[in-house]
N, C-alpha and C positions, 0 to 999 in steps of 0.2 A: 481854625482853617489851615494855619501851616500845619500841622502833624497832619492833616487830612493830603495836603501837596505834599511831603517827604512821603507818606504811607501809598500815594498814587506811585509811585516813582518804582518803577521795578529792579529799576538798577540801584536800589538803596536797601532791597530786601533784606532782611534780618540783621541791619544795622540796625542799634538803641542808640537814637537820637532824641534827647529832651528839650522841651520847646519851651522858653517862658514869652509871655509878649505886654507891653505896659505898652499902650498910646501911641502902637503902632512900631515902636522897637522891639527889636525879635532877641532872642538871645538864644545860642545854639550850644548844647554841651555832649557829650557822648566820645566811644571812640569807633571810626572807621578804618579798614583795613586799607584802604588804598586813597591817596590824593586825589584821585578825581573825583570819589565819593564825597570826601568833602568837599570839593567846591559843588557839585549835583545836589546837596543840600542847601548850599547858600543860593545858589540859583533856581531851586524851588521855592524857598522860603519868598523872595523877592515878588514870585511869579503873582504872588496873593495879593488881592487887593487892599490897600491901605498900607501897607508897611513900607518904612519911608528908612529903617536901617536895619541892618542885619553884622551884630556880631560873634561872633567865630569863637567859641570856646572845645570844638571839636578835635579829639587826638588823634592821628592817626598814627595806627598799627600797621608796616606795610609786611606784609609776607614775604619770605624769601625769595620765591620764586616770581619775581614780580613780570615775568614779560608776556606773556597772556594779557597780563592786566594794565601793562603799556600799549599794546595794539587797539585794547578797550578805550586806554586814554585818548590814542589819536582820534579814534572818532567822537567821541565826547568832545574833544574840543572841536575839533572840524564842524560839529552839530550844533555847539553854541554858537561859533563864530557865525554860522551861513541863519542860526534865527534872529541875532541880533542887530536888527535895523542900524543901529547905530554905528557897528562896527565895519568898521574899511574892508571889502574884500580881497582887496591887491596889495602885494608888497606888507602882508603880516605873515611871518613865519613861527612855527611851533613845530618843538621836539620836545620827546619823552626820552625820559634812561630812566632806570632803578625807581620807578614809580612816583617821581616828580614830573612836571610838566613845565616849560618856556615858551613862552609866548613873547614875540619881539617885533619890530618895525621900525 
């Protein structure tokens, strides 16, 4: 079921992302080209039902030309932050550069 939630994920297209799962731990390995993709795989992974951790063995490759793919970032996180219930909407700030992402409060 998670490779069926990263394979839904369009923004994760023709990443090779490999999935193992034992007892509801997920285990992630592959390389992606840009940071947000990996976290858009740890936050699909989670979305499945039963999986209680998810860790992170994904590389990322970021490409040179990375600011395209920082404008992508900003709303990727803007889109996690406003789905997730949990998280404060006021007074949390996030910036991208060079294909990393900061998230602070």
């Amino acid at each position: 079921m998670v490779s069926r939630e990263l394979e839904s994920d369009l923004r994760l297209a023709g990443m090779r992302i490999d999935v193992d799962v034992v007892e509801g731990r997920v285990v992630l390995t592959g390389t992606v080209d840009h940071w947000t993709k990996r976290n858009l795989a740890q936050h699909a992974a989670y979305r499945v039902s039963g999986v209680v951790k998810v860790a992170m063995a994904i590389d990322v490759k970021v490409r040179a030309n990375t600011e395209a793919l920082d404008i992508q970032t900003v709303h990727a996180v803007r889109h996690i932050r406003e789905r997730n219930e949990h998280s404060p909407q006021e007074g949390i700030r996030s910036a991208v550069a060079e294909g990393q992402s900061f998230v602070g409060g």
